[in-house]
N, C-alpha and C positions, 0 to 999 in steps of 0.2 A: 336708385337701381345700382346695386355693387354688382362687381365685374372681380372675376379671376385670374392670375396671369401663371400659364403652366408652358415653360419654356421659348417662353418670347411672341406665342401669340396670346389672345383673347378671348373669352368667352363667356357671358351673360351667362347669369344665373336662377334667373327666371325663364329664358328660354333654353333648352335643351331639346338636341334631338333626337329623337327617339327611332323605334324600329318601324312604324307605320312611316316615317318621313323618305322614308329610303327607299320602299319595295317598288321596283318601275312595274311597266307591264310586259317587258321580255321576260322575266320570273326569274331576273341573276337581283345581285345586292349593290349596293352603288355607296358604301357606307358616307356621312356628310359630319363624322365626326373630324372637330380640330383639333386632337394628340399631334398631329405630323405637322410638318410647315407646308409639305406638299400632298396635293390630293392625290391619293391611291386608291385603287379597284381593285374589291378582292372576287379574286377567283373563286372556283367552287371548288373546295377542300377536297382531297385526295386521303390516302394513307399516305402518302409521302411528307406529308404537311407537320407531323407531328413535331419533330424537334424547330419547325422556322413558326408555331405557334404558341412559343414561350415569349412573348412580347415584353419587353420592358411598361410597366403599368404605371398610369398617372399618379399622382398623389390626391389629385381629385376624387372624393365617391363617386360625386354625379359624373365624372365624365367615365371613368371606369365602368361603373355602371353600365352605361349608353353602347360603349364600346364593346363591353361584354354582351349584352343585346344585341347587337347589331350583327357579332361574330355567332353568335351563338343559334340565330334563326338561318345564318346559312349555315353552318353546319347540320342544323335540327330537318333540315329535308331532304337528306339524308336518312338522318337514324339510325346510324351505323354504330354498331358497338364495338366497343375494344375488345382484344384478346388480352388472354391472361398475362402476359409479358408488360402491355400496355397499363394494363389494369395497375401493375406493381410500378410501375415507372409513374403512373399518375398520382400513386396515395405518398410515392418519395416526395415529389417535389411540392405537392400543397403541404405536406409536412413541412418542409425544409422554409417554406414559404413564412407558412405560418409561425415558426421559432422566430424569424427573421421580420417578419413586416407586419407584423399583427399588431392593431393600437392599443393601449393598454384598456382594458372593457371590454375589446369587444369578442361575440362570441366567436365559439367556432363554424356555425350553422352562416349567419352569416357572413363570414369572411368566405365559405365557400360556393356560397350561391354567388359572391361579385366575382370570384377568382376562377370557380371550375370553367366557364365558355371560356374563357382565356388559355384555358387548356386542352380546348376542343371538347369536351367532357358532356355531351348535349343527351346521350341515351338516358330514362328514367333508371335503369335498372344499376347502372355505372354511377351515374350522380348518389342514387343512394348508399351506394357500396363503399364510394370513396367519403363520401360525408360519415357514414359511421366510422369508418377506419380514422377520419379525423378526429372524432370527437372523442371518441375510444382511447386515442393515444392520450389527450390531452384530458380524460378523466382518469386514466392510471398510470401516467406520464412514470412516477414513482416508482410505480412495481415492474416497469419494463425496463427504466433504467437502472434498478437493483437488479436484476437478472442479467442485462448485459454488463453489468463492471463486472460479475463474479464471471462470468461466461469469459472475458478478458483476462482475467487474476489466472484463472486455469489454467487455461491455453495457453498462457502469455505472452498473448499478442496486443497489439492495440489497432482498431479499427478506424479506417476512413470516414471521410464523413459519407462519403454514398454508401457504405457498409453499414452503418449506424444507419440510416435514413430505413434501408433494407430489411435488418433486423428488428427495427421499431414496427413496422406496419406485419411483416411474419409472423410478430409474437404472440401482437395483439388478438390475431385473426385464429391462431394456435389455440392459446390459453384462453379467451371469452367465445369467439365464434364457432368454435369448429365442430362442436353437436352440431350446430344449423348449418354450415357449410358441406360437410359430409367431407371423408377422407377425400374420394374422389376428386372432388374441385378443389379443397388445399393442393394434393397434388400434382394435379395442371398448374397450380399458380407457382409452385416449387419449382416446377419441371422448367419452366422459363426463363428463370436464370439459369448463372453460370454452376456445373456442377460442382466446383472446385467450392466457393461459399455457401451451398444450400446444405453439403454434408457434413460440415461441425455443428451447423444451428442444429439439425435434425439430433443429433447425435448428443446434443448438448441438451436438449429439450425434452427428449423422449427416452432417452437411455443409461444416459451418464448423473448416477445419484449423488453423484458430489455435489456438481454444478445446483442442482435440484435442493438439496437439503441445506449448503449455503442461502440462496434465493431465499426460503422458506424462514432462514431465521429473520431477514430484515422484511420479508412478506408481512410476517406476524407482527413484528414491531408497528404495521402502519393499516390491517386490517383486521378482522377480526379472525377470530379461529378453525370456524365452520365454515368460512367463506372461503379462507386459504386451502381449508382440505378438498370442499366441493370443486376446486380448480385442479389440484394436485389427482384427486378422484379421476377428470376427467380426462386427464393429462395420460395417468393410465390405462387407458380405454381402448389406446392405440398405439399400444406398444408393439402388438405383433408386428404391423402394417410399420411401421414406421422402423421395426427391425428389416423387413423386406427392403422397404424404399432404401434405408441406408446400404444394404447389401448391394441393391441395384447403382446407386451413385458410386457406390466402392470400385464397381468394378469401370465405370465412365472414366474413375478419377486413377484409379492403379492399374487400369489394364495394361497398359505397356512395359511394367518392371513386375518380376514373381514375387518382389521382397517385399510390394506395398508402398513404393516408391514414386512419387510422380517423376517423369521424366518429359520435357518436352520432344516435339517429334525432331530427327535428324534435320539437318540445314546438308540441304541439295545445292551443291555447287554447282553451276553453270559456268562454263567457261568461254572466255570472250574469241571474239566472232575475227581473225587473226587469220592473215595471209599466209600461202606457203610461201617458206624459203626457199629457192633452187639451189643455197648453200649444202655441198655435202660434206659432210665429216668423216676424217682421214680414218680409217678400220685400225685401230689397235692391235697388235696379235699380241696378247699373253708370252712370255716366254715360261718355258716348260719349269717344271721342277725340279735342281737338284739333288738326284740322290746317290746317297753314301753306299757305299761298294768295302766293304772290311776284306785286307787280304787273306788269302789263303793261308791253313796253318803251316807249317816246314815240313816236310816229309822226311821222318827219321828212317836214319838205316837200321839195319839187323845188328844188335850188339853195342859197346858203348862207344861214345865219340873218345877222341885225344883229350878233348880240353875235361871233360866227366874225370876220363884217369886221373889226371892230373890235380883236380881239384879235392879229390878223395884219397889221394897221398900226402897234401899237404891237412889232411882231417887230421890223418893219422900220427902224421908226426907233431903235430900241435896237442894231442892228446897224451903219446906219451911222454913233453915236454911236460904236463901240467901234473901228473900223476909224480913224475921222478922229483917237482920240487915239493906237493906237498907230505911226501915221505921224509925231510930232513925234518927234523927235531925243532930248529927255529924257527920253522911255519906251522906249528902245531896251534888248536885252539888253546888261550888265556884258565885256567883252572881255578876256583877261589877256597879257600881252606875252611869261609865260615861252610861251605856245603860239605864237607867231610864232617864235620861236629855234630854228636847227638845231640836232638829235639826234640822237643811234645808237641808241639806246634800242632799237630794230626787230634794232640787228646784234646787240648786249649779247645779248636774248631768247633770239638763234636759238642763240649759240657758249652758253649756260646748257643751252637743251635737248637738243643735241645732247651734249653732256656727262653730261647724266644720259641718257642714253638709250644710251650707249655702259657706264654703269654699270649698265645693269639689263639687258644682252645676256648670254642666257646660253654659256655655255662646255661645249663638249660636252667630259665627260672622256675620257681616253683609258684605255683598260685596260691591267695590266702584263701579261707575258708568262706564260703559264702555270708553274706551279713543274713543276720533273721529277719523276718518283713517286720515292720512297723506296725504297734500296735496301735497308734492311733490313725482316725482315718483324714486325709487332708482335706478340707471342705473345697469343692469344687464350682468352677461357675456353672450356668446352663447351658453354656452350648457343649461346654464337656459333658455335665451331665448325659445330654441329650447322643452327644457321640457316643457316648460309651451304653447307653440303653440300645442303641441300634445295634450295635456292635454284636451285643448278647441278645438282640432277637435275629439277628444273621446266622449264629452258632446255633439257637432253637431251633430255626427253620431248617436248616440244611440238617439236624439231628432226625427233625422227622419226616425229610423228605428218604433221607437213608431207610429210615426202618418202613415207611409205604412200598420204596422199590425193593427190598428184601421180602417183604410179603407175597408183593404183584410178582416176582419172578420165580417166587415157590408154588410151583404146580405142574398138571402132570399133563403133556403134550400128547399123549396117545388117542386120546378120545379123538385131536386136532388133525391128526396125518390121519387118522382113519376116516374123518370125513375128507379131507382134501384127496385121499386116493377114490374115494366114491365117486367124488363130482370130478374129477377130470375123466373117469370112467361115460359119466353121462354124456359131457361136452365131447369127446372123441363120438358118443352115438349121437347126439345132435347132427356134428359134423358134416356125419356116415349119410344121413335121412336128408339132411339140406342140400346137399351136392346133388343126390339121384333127383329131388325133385327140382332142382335147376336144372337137370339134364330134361325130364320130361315138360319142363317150361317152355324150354329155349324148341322143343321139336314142336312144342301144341302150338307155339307161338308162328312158325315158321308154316306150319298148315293153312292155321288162321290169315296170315297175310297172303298166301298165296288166292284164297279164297275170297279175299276182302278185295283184290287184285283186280279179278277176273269180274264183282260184280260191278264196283266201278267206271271198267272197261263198258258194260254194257249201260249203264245208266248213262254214261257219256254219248254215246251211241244213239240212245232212245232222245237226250236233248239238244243233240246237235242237227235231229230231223225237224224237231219242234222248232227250233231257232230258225230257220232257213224258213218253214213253212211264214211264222209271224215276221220274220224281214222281206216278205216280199208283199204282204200284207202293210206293212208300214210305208212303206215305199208306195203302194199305193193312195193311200190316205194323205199320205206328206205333199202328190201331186197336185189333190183335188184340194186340200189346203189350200196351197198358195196361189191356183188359180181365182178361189175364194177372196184370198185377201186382194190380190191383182183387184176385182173389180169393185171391192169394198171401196179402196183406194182412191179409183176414179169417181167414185159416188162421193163420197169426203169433197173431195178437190170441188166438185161441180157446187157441193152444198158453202163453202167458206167462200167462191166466191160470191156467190150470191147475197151470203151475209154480209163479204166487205161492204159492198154496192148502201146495203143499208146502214151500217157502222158509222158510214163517210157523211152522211145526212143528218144522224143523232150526234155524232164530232160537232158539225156546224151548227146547231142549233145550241146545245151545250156551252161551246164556245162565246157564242156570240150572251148566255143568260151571265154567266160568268163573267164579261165586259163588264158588262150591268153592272153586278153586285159590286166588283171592286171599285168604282169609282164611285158608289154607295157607301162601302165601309171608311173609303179614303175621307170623303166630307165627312160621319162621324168622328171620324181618327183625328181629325183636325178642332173638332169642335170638343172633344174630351182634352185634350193636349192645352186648350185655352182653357178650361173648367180649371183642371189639374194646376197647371200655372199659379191663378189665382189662390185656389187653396192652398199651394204652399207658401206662398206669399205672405196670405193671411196666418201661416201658421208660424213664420219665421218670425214677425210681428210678436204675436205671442208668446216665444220662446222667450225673446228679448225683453218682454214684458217681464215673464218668471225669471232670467237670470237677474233682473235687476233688483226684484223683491229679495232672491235669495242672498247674493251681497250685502244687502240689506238686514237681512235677519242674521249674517253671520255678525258682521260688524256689532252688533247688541250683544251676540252673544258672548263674545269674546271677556266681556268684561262679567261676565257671571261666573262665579265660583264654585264649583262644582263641587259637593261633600262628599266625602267615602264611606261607604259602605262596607263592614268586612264582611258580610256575607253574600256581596254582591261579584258576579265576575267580570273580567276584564273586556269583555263581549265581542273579541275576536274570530269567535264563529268556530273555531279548534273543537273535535270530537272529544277531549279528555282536557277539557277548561274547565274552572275551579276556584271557591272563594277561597279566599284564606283562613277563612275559620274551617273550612272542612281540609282544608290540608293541614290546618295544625291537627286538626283530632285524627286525620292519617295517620299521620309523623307521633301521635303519641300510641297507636295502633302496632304502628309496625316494630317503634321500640319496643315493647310490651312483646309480642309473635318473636323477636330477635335476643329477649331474654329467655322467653321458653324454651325456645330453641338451642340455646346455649348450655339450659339446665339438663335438655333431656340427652345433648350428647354427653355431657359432663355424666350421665347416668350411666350412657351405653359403656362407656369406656371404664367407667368403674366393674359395672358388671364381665367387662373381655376380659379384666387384670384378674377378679377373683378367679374367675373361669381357668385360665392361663395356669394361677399359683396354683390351682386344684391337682391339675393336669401335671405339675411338676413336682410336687408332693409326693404322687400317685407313682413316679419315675423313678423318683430318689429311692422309696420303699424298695421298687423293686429290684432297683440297681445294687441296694443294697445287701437286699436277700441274696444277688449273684455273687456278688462278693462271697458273701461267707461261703456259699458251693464249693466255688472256686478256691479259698484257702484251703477248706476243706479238701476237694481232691489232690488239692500240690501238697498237703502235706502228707494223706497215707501213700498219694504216689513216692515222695522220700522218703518214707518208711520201707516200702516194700524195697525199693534200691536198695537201700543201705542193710537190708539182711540180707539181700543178694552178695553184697559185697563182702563180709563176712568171711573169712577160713574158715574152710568145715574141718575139726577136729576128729584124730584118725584114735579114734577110744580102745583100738587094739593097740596102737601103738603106744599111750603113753601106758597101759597096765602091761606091759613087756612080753606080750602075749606072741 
């Protein structure tokens, strides 16, 4: 008998206890598993319980297991199901779980049936929910984490690991579940987080084609083509909805700033809880402000002051000191003799400017003669070709859209006003007639209701005497009813108990045949239970008997050498199994269909080329017909110029006439 040891105590391996070992008869749980050193009672599970029933889990299956069991039928009597917030908090952490503690082999299905009681997880409809969001992840693990690195690359951010945990199980339920989920319940389960992380997923997911068409290239790299669009398909499905929803988180997430701004809310100071001082402080008084006062100006008298004379005598005589000296002859200005000598100087100036000025006149050029066009024609590729054929069927078209509108608009309007003067003539008498008979409408009509009024009035009249007569008539009847049922009533009562009286007689009699029988069936039950016994007995015997033949016949067989057959199959049971000779004559079938195949597009494509060169043949011709047109008009159009241009000769004048 081995034994296990999972942190310092003991536990047999053959025995284990289970969920029958525990249940007492108060109807709580008393679990008798040894994970703990000390024994603990669990209570009966709350919503409060959730975060204190993440237990650190054995390494043992069996005892995980047991533990799991044990948790899981108290919680399961209950039945309580998670809310959507729950729900996303449960598929995070068996994720997280699962990256992290999973053995290598095992599946997902179960790691989650030992793991979800452990998570309180006991509802059918939750167990399934979370089990496929497991499995789901871990079957396109790939395609959710290509969509969240580009989802990061964009944004450029990088996410938590509880952000990732978050965004793995959203996506999953987005991109494969959400036909079967329905918009509705994705967003309940949205709505449950925080709005600040649920509006880039949304936004990234459903809106933003970068993020979308990056995803789609490494999508393709790992699944097939139809499969990727059938998602991206569905993906569109719900764009309106998911344009709303984002609108709606916009505003959770920006309403507090106009610019689209998160801002968190103000910090409310409170201020501390501080005695009064009976200290007063001494009153300051401001002292005033200086201001500037400018004095008054002088107050002049009538006429001029002393010091004015005085200072206007000495002008005087300083002015005619400076006049008397410079009249002498020695303070005259310096005179020089080259300015007395004749000069040309004035002629020199003019023949200089006139010389540059003949240098800076400009010169009109004259143009050369035009070159003649080129008699031969340059061979052109086809897409010029092709440009220049539209070109000239642009100028056809618009030639004879010209000459239809110069037709369409020669003709003669009078026939046109003389009918439109006719019929506005009639429409004014329509008018005339419609109006009088809205007037005689509106008076028949106002007769009619008064008439429809008054008969009304008396049918109401005639039914409100009828009413009264049959409610007093009803009311009769309704009395003699329930006197009726009154005594019905008593006759009932008297009739049940009489039957009880007999009921209670065929009870006991009943009772007591039924004693009988069961302790009749019990002696048979007893006597088939040893039959049965035996036959299996005898038949375990005999099983042992055949497994022993059959080792037997293998051992012989082993050493026979089996020969091959190639037209025999490999007899695996497969719907499209196959010898080898019939896959070779496949395989020379399908080479054979894949050279046909090769010869007949190699056909088609000869037949587009001829087709193609026909078609550009057919261009050339007539590109080229335009051509000559075209030379044609530009040269008599230079013809006619050029005798326009011409001097007309005055034939009186040269004969002297």
């Amino acid at each position: 008998m081995g034994k296990s040891r999972h942190g310092g105590h003991e536990l047999c391996s053959h025995h284990l206890p289970v969920a029958a070992d525990v249940v007492q008869e108060i109807g709580r749980y008393a679990p008798t598993s040894r994970l703990r050193h000390r024994k603990t009672t669990l209570k009966e599970p709350g919503p409060a319980d959730w975060r204190k029933s993440t237990i650190k889990v054995s390494p043992c299956g069996h005892c995980a297991s047991n533990d799991a069991a044990v948790r899981a039928k108290a919680w399961r009597g209950q039945a309580r199901s998670f809310s959507p917030g729950e729900l996303i908090e449960a598929c995070k952490k068996i994720i997280g779980s699962y990256e992290k503690r999973a053995a290598p082999g095992e599946t997902p299905d179960a790691y989650a049936d030992v793991f979800l009681p452990l998570y309180n997880v006991v509802h059918p409809y939750d167990i399934v929910l979370v089990k496929q969001v497991l499995f789901g992840y871990c079957r396109y693990q790939r395609l959710i984490n290509a969509f969240l690195k580009h989802f990061c690359a964009v944004r450029a951010t990088s996410l938590s690991a509880e952000d990732a945990l978050l965004y793995k199980a959203l996506t999953y339920l987005a991109v494969f579940r959400l036909d079967e989920l329905k918009w509705s319940e994705f967003r309940r389960l949205c709505s449950s987080q925080v709005p600040v992380k649920v509006l880039p997923f949304i936004q990234a997911l459903f809106l933003e084609e970068l993020i979308i068409s990056y995803s789609k290239e490494d999508w393709l790299k790992l699944y097939d083509g139809v499969f990727v669009n059938d998602l991206l398909r569905g993906l569109r499905l719900f764009h309106q909805e998911a344009q709303a929803y984002a609108e709606t988180l916009a505003e959770a997430v920006y309403e507090p700033d106009e610019d689209l701004r998160y801002i968190p809310p103000p910090t409310t100071v409170i201020p501390f809880n501080l005695s009064v001082s009976n200290y007063t402080h001494p009153v300051e008084v401001e002292p005033e402000p200086f201001i500037y006062r400018a004095k008054p100006a002088p107050v002049w008298d009538k006429g001029r002051t002393l010091e004015m004379k005085r200072v206007s005598q000495v002008f005087k005589l300083n002015r005619t000191l400076l006049r008397e000296k410079y009249s002498d002859p020695r303070y005259q200005p310096f005179r020089l003799r080259t300015l007395e000598r004749p000069t040309n100087l004035e002629t020199v100036r003019e023949e200089v400017e006139t010389k540059r000025a003949k240098e800076c006149e400009y010169i009109v050029p004259k143009s050369g003669p035009v070159p003649s066009m080129p008699e031969i024609e340059v061979k052109l590729t086809t897409a010029a070709l092709l440009r220049e054929h539209s070109r000239f069927q642009k100028i056809i078209d618009s030639d004879k859209q010209k000459l239809q509108n110069l037709e369409r608009e020669l003709r003669d309007d009078s026939h046109m006003k003389a009918y439109e003067n006719e019929m506005r003539i009639q429409q004014e008498i329509e008018h005339c007639m419609d109006v009088e008979f809205k007037k005689a409408t509106v008076i028949a009509s106002d007769q009619a209701a008064r008439d429809s009024k008054k008969k009304h009035l008396c049918m109401n009249w005639a039914a409100a005497s009828v009413t009264k007569e049959e409610k007093k008539r009803i009311h009769h009847e309704h009395a003699m009813l329930l006197k009726n049922i009154r005594f019905a009533n008593r006759f009932r009562h008297h009739l049940i108990k009489e039957e009880e009286k007999v009921n209670k007689v065929k009870r006991n009699v009943i009772f007591n045949e039924k004693k009988n029988m069961v302790k009749k069936l019990n002696a048979e039950s007893e006597d088939r239970l040893a039959v049965a016994a035996l036959q299996r007995a005898r038949e375990y015997q005999c099983k042992q008997e055949l497994v022993r033949q059959l080792h037997f016949l293998e051992k012989e067989s082993c050493y026979q050498i089996p020969k091959f057959d190639i037209d025999s199959t490999g007899g695996h049971g497969t719907l499209s199994e196959m010898s080898i000779a019939e896959l070779r004559h496949r395989l020379r079938l399908a080479k054979l269909q894949r050279l046909q195949d090769q010869q007949r597009k190699h056909r088609d494509v000869q037949d587009k080329l001829a087709t193609k060169r026909q078609k550009l043949h057919a261009t050339a011709r007539m590109v080229s017909h335009m051509r000559q047109v075209t030379r044609a008009q530009y040269l008599s159009r230079k013809a006619h110029e050029r005798r326009k241009e011409q001097p007309s000769i005055d034939v009186a004048n040269q004969l002297g006439m």
